[in-house]
N, C-alpha and C positions, 0 to 999 in steps of 0.2 A: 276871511277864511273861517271855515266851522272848526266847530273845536273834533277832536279825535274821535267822542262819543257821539256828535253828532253825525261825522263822517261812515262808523260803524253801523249806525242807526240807517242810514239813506244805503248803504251797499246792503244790507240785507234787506232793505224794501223792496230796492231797485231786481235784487236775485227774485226775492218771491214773488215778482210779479214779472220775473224774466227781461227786465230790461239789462239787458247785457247783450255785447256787440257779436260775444259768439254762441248766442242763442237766438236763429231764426224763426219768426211768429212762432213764440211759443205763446202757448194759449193757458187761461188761468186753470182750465181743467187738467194739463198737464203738468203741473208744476204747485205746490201746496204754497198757501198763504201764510207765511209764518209771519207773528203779529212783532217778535224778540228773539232776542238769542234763543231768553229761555225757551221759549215756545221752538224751535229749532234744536235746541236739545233736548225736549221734551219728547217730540214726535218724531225723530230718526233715531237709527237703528245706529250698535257701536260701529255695527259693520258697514252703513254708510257715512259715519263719519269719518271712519278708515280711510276708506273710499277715497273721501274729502280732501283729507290734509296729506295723502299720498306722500309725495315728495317736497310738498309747497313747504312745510319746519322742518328743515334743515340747516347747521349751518351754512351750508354754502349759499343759500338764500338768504337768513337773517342770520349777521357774522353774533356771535358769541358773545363778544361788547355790548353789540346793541341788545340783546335779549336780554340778556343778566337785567338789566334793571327792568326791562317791564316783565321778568317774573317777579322780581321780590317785590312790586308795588299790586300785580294782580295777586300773588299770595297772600299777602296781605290783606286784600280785602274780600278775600274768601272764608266761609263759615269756618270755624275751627273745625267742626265733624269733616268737612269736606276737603281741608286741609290733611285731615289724619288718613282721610281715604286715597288721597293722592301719592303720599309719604308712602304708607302700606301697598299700596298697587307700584310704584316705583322698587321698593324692597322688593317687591317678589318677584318682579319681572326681573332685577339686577342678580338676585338669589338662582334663575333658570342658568342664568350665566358664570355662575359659580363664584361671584360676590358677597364677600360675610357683610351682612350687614353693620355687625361691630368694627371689623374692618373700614367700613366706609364711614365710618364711625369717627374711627380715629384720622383715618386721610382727607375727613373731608373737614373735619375740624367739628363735627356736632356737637350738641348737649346730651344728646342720649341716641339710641338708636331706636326708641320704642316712640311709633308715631303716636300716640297717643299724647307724647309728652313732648313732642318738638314744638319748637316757636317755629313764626313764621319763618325767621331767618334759616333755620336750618332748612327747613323744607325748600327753600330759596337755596338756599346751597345743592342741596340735593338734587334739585329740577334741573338745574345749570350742569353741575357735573353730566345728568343723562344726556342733555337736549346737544354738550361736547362730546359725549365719547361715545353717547348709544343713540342717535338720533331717530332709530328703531321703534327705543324702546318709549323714548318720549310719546313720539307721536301715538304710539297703541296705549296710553296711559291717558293721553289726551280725549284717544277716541273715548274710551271706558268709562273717564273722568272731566267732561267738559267745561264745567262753571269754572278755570284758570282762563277761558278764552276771551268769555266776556269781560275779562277786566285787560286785558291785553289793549293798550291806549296807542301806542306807536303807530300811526297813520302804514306802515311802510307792512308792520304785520296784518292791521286790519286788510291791506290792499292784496293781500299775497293769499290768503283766508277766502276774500271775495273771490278770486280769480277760481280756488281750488273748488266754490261755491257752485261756481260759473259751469266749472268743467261737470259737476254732477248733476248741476239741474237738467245739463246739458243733457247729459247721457240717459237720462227719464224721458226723453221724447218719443 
């Protein structure tokens, strides 16, 4: 069996070069060769990654259980800057919706409410609480803020990711 990053690595070759069952002859000129994630979220737009992850991270697809741990292992192995960027775009999205962020401070159990100064764990707490109660807001933080995805191991999200991949390459025909 491949390992998780293996498995992630072949679903996005397999997407860039449109091998997937619900993409008929798609041809390499309609569809771009992304060589990695990174190159995949380097070259699309927040607004086709919107697109992307649609409906596919939600709880009701990946239950809460299983997520929790592969955010706090993908947070953790995201750049601190990139860590503070997610923190900070989750606050302000939570703040449209009339959430203090000291507030979520104190209920969620933080060390501070200033992303600059969160550990991994807090921003792990924080991702969790959104991706439970605002699954909204997750995903548009996700689009904005990608580099969480690439570290996302769990064979069951990479599958769920490719399919959402699938559905847009799809719709570039």
């Amino acid at each position: 069996m491949a390992s998780s990053e293996q498995y992630k690595r072949q679903i996005m070759k397999d997407l860039a070069q449109g091998d997937v069952e619900s993409i008929d002859d798609t041809t390499a000129e309609s569809t771009a060769e992304y060589q990695n994630f990174d190159d995949f979220a380097q070259r699309t737009t927040p607004d086709q990654r919107r697109q992307l992850f649609g409906r596919s991270l939600h709880p009701d697809q990946i239950p809460t259980s299983q997520m929790e741990p592969e955010l706090q292992q993908a947070i953790a192995q995201i750049k601190p800057n990139e860590r503070d960027d997610v923190a900070r775009a989750f606050f302000k999205q939570l703040k449209g919706r009339g959430l203090d962020d000291r507030h979520l401070e104190q209920q969620l159990g933080l060390s501070t409410h200033h992303p600059r100064r969160m550990s991994a764990d807090d921003v792990s707490k924080l991702a969790s609480f959104v991706y439970h109660n605002h699954p909204d807001i997750f995903r548009e933080v996700l689009a904005e803020q990608p580099g969480i995805i690439k570290f996302l191991s769990n064979p069951v999200v990479a599958g769920i990711i490719g399919v959402a991949a699938a559905k847009w390459l799809g719709s570039r025909k």
